[in-house]
N, CA, C and O of each residue as an XYZ file, in Angstrom:
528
protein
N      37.987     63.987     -0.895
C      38.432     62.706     -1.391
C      38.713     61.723     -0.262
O      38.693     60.513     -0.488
N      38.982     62.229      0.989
C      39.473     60.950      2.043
C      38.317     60.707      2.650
O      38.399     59.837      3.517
N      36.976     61.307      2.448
C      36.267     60.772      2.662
C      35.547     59.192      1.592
O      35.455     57.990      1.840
N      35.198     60.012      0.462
C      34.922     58.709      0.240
C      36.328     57.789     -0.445
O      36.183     57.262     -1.548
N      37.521     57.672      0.227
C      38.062     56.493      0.660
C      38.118     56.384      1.630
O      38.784     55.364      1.808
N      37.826     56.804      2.578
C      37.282     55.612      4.005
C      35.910     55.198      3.860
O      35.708     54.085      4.346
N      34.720     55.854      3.245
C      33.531     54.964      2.867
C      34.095     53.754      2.004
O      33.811     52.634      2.428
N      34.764     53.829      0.992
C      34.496     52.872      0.463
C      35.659     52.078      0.510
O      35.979     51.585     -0.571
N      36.275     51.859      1.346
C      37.128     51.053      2.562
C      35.882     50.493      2.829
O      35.310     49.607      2.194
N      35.340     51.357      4.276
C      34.486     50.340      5.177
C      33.396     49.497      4.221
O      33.050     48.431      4.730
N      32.911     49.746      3.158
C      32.053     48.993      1.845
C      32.701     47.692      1.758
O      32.125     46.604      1.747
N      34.280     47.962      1.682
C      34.824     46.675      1.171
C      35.209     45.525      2.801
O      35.401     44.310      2.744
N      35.222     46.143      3.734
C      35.469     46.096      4.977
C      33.966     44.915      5.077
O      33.975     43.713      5.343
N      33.014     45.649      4.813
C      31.891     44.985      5.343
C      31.951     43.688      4.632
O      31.599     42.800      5.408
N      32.255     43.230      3.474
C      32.204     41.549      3.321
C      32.988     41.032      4.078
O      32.558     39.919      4.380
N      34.162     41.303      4.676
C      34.939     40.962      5.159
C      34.639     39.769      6.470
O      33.858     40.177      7.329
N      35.168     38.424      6.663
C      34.178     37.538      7.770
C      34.543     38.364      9.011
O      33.579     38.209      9.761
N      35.183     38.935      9.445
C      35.371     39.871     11.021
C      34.581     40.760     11.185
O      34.361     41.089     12.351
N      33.787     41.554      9.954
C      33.023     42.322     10.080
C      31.166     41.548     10.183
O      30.231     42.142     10.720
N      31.105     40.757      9.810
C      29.735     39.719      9.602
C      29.811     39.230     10.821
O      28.816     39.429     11.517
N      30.973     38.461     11.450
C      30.281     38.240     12.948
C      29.995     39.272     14.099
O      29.369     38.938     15.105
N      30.517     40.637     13.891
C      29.615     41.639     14.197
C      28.285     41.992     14.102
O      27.647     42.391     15.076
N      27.711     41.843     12.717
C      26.797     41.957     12.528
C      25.293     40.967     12.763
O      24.094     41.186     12.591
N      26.291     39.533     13.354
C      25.627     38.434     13.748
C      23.841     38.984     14.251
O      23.520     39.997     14.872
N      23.006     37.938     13.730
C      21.341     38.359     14.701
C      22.180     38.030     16.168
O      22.310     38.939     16.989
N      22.662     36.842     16.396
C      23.118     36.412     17.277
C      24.658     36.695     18.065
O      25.309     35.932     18.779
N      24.963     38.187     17.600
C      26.234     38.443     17.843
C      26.786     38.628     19.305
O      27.982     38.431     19.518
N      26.027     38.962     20.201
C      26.545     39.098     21.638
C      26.827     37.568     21.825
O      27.972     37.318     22.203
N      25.870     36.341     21.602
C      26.119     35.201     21.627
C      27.181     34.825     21.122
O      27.864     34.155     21.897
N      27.715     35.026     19.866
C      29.011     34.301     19.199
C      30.318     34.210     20.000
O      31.107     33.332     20.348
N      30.102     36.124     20.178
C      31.199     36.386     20.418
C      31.320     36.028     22.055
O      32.300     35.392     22.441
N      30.607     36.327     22.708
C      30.477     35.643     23.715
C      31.190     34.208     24.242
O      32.154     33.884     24.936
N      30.718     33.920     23.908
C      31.055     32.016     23.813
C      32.075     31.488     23.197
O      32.710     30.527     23.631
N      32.467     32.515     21.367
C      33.624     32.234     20.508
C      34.481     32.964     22.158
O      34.888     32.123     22.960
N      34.611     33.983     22.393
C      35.638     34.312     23.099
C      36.286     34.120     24.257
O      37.452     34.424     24.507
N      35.490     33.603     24.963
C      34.965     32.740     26.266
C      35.991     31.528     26.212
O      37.063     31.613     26.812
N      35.565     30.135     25.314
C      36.034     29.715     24.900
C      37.511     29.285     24.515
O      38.267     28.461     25.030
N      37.704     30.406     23.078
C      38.781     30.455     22.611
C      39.707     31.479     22.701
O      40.917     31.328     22.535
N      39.173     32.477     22.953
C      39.584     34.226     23.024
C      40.841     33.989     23.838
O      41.959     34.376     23.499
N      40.527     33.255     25.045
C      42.002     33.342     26.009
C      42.064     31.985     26.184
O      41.770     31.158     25.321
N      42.586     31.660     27.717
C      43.448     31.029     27.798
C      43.893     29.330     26.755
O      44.931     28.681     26.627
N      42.550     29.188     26.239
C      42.576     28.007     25.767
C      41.966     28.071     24.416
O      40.812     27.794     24.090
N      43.216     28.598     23.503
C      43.032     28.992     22.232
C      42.540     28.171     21.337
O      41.850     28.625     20.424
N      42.842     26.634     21.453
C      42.258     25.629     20.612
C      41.798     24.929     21.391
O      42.182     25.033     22.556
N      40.743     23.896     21.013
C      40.275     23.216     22.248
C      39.983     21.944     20.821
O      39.735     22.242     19.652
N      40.114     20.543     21.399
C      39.447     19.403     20.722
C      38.044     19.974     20.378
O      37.600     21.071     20.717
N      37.497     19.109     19.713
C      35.940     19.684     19.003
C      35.217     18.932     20.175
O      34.361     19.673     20.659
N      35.292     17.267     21.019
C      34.114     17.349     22.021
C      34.691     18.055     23.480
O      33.973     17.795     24.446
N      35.512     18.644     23.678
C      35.456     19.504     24.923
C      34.739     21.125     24.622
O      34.099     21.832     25.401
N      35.072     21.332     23.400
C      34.529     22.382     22.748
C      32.799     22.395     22.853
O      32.020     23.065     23.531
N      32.644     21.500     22.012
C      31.012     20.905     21.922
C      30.673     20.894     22.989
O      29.551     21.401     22.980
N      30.982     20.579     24.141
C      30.429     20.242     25.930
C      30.812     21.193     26.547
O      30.945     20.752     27.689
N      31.102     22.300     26.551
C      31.240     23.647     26.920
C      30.293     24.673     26.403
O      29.859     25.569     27.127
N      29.958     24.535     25.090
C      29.279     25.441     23.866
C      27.876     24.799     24.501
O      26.945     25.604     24.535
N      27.599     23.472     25.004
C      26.600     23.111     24.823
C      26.122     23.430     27.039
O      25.010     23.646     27.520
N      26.870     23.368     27.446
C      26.915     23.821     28.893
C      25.810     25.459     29.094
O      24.786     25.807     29.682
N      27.049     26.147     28.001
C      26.678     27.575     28.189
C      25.141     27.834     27.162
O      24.813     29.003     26.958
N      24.770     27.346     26.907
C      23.727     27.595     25.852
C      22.705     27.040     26.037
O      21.712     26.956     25.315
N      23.039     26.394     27.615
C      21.348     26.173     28.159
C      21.420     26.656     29.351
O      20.442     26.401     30.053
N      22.444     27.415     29.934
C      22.394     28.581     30.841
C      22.026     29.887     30.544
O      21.430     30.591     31.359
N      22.492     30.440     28.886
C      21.832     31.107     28.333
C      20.692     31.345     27.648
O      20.252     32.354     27.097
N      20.231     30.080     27.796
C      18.566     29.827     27.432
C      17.471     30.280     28.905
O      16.386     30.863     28.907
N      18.285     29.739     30.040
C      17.962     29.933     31.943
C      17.547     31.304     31.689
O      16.387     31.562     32.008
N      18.278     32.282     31.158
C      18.162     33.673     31.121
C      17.473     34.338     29.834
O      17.442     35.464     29.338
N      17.022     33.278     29.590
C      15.650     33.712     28.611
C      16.256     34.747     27.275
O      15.900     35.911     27.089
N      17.011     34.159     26.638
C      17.846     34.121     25.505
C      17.550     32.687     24.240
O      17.792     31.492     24.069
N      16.963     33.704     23.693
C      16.341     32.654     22.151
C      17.055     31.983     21.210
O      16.988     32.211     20.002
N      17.886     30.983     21.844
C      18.856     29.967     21.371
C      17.884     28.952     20.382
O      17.118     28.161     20.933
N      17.941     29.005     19.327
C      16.714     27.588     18.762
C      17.741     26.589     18.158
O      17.236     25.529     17.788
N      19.041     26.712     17.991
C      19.456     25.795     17.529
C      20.293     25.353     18.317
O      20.604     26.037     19.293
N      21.173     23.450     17.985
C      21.708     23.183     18.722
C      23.309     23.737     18.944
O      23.646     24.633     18.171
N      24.256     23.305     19.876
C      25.497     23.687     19.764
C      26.261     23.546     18.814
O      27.079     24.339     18.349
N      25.802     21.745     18.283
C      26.182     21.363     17.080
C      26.468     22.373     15.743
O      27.526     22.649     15.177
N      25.280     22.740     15.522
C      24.710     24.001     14.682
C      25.277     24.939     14.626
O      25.872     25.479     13.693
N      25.053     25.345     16.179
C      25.981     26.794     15.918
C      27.458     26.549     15.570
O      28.043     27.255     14.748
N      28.049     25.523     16.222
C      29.568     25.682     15.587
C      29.690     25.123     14.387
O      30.774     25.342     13.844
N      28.654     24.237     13.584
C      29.062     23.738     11.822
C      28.714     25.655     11.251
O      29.360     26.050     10.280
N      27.852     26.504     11.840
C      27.808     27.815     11.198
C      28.783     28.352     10.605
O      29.156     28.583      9.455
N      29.381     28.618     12.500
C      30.243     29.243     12.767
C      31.815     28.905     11.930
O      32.645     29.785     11.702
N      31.969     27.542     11.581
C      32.914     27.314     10.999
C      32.903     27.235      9.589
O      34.015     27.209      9.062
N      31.985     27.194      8.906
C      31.250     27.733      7.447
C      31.686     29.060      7.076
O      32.471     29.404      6.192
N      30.815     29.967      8.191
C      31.365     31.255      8.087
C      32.647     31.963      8.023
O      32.885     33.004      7.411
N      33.446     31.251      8.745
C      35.180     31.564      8.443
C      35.379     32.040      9.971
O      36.492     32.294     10.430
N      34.297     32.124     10.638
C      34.463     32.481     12.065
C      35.948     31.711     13.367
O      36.701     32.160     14.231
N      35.545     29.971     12.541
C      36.692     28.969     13.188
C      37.950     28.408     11.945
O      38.185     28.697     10.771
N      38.298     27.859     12.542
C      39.525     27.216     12.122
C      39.160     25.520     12.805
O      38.877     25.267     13.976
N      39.261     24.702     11.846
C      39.311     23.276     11.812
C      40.176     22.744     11.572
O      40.402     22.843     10.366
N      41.067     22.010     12.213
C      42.246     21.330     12.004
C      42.343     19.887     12.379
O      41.489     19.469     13.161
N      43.591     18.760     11.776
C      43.738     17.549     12.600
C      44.924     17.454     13.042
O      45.685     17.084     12.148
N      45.354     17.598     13.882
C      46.793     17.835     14.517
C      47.271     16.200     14.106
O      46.603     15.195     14.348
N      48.343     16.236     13.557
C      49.290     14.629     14.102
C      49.243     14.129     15.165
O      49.717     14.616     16.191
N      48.465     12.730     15.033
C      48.426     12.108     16.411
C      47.086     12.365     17.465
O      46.822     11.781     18.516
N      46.492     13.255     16.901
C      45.026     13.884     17.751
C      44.073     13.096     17.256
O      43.935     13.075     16.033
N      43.554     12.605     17.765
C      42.396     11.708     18.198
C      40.664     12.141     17.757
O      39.568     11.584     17.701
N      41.199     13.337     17.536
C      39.818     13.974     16.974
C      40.199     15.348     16.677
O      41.151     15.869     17.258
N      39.434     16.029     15.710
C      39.970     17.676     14.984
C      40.023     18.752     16.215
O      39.308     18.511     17.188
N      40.704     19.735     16.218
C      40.498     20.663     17.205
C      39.899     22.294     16.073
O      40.036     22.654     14.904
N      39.371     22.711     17.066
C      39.352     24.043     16.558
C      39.825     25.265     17.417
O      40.093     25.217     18.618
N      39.889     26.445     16.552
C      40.396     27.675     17.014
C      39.546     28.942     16.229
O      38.554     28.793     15.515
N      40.134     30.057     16.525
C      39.277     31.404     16.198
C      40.177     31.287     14.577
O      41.246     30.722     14.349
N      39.187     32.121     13.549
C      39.728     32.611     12.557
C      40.414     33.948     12.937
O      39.885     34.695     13.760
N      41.791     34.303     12.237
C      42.415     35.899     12.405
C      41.093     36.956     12.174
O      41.135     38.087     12.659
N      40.062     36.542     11.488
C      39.053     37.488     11.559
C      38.254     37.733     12.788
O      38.080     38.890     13.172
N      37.727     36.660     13.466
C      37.188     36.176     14.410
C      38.145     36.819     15.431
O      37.592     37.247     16.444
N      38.894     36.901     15.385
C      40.109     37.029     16.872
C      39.836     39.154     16.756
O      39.471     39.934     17.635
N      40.156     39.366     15.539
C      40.133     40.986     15.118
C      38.987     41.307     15.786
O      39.071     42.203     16.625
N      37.549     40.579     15.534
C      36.400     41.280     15.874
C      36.535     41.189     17.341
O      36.691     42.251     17.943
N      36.505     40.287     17.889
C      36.634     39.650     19.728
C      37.247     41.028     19.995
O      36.592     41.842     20.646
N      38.317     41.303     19.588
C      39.692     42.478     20.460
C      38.902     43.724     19.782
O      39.264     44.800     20.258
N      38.126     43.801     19.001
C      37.637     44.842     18.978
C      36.266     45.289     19.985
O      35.907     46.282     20.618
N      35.909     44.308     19.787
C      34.787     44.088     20.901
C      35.197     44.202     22.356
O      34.475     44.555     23.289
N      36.239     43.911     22.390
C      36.787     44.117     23.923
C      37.494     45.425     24.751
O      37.561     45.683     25.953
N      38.175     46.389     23.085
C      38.138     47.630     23.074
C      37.269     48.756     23.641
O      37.418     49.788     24.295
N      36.203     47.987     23.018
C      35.120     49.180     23.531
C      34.788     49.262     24.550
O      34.386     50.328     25.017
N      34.861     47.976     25.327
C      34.700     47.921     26.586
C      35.613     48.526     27.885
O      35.276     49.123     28.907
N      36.935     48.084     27.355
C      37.803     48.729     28.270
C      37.804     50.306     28.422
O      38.075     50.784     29.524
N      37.531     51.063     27.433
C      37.338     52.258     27.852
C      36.611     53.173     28.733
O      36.863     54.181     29.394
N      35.426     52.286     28.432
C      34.584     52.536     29.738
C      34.668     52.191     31.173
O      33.867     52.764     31.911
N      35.373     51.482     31.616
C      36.150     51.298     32.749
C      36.935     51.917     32.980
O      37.107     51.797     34.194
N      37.922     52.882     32.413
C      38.939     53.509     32.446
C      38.614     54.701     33.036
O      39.013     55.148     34.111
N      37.488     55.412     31.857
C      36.729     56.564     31.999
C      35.869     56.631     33.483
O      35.831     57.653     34.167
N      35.333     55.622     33.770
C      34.219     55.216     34.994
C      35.161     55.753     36.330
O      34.813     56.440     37.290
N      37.071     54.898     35.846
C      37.768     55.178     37.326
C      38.023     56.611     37.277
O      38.040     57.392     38.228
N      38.239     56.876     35.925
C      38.650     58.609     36.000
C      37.684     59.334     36.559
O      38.261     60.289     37.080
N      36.553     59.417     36.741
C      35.503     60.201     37.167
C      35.355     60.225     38.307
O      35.023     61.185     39.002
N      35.725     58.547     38.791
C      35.187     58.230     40.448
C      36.654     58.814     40.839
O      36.454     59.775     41.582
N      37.848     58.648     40.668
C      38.766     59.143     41.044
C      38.611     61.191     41.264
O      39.039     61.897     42.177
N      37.994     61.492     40.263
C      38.094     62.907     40.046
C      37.296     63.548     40.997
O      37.593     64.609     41.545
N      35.952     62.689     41.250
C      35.113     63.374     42.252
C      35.422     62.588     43.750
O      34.696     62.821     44.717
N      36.624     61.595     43.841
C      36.888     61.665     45.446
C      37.922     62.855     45.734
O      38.039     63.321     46.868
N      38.570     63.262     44.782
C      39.638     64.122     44.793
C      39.467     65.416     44.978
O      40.110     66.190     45.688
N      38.411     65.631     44.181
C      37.768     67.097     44.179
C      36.538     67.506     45.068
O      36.093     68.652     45.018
């Protein structure tokens, strides 16, 4: 039985928007750039510093022969469709800012999980065989 309730958890898991920008065609990109971006230090950003950053990196990632066909524009009206961003007008702001959705933020730190382990593991080994 605890099996299929964790299948059909992850079933219900998968509509979920944190789980779809995983599954992005374009997912190393999203998250990439969503996290880059917004992930740290500069959690919300106005929409044209946003836009001129998104649009910076996405013809550096085109340099490296990465099949970007649409514009920055694009990708972030997607991205914020999808539930990926957060659109707001702050009092007094001059233009909307955006930020990560709590879904968007879940997938990023999960994505970043996986990574750290392998660094961890990499020092344990190099540590183990200067030692031994």
């Amino acid at each position: 039985m605890k099996a299929v309730r964790q299948v059909m958890t992850c079933q219900r898991l998968r509509r979920e928007t944190g789980w779809s920008l995983l599954v992005l065609e374009h997912a190393p990109v999203a998250l990439g750039l969503l996290g880059t971006h917004l992930g740290a230090r500069d959690r919300r950003l106005p929409g044209s510093i946003l836009l001129e950053r998104l649009r910076h990196d996405i013809e550096l990632l085109r340099g490296h022969r990465l099949e970007l066909p649409q514009t920055a524009e694009n990708y972030l009206a997607a991205w914020l469709r999808a539930g990926y961003l957060v659109r707001s007008f702050p009092p007094g702001a001059s233009e909307e800012t955006y930020e990560l959705s709590i879904a968007a933020g879940h997938a990023l730190r999960l994505v970043e999980s996986l990574e750290t382990p392998r660094a961890v593991a990499t020092e344990s080994v190099s540590v183990a065989a200067f030692v031994g």
